[in-house]
C-alpha positions in Angstrom: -11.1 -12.8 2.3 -7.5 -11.5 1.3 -7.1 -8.5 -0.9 -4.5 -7.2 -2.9 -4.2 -3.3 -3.0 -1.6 -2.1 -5.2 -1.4 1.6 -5.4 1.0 3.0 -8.7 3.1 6.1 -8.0 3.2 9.6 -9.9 6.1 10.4 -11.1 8.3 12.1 -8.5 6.1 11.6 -5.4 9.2 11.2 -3.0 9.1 14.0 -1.5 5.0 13.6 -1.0 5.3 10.0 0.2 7.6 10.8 2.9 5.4 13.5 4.2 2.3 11.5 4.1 4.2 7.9 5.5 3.4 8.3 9.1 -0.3 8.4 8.9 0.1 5.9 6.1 2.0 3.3 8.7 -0.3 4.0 11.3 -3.5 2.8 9.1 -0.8 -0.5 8.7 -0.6 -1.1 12.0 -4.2 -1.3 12.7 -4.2 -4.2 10.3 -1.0 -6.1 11.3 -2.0 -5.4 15.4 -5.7 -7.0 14.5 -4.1 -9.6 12.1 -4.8 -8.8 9.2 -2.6 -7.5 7.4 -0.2 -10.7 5.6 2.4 -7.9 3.6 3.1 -4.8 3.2 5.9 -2.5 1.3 7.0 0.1 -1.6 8.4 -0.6 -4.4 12.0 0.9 -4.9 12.3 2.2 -8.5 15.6 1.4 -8.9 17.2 -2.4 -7.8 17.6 -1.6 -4.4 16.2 -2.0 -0.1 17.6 1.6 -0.5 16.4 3.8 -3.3 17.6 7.2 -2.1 16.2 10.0 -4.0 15.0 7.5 -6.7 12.3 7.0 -4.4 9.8 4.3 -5.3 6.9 3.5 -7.8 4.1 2.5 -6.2 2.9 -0.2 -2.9 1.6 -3.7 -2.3 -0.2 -4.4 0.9 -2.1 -8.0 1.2 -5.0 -7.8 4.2 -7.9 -9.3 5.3 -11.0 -7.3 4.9 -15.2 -8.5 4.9 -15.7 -7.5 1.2 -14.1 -6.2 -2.0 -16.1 -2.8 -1.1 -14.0 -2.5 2.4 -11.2 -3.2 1.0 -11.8 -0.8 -1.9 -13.1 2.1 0.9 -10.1 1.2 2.7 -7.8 2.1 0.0 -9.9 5.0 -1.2 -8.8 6.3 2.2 -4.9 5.8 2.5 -3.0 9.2 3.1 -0.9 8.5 0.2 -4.2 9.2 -2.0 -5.1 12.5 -0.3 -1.4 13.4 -0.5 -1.5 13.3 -4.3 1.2 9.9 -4.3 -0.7 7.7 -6.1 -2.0 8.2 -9.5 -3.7 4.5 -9.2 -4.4 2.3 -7.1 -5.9 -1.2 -8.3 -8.1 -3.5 -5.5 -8.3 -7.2 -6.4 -9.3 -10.7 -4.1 -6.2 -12.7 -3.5 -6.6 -15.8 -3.1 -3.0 -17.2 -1.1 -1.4 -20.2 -2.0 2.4 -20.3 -0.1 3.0 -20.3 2.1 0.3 -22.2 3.5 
């Protein structure tokens, strides 16, 4: 089943997400290189691809995982957690509609 994992930022955690980034792509490319990851980005808080030191507020990823407990484990685990980025991070089934 699809999950949606969406992880809220602390305030100014720039600095801490860009530290922690590599190790938090590389657990992203395990999904997308098994298929299953569907999306996966930050959110820029300010309206822009390029937020510069206004860094960003939190993450989405949508991925596959067996149960709502993997997916919650798999979270649990992100660098961006040990690293102090997120303040939450909220695990809930998706269930996809488009595209189809």
């Amino acid at each position: 089943m699809l999950y949606s994992i969406v992880g809220e930022d602390v305030p100014n955690s720039l600095s801490a997400r860009q530290a922690a980034r590599p190790a938090h792509l590389a657990r992203l490319n395990e999904l997308n290189e098994t298929g299953r990851l569907i999306l996966a980005g930050p959110n820029p808080a300010i309206d822009s691809d390029n937020p510069g030191d206004a860094g960003f507020t939190g993450s989405v990823v949508i991925a596959e995982f067996s149960s709502l407990e993997e997916a919650q484990a798999w979270a649990k685990a992100d660098p961006y957690m040990d690293a102090g980025v997120y303040k939450n991070v909220t695990v809930k089934p998706f269930k996809q509609v488009f595209p189809n």
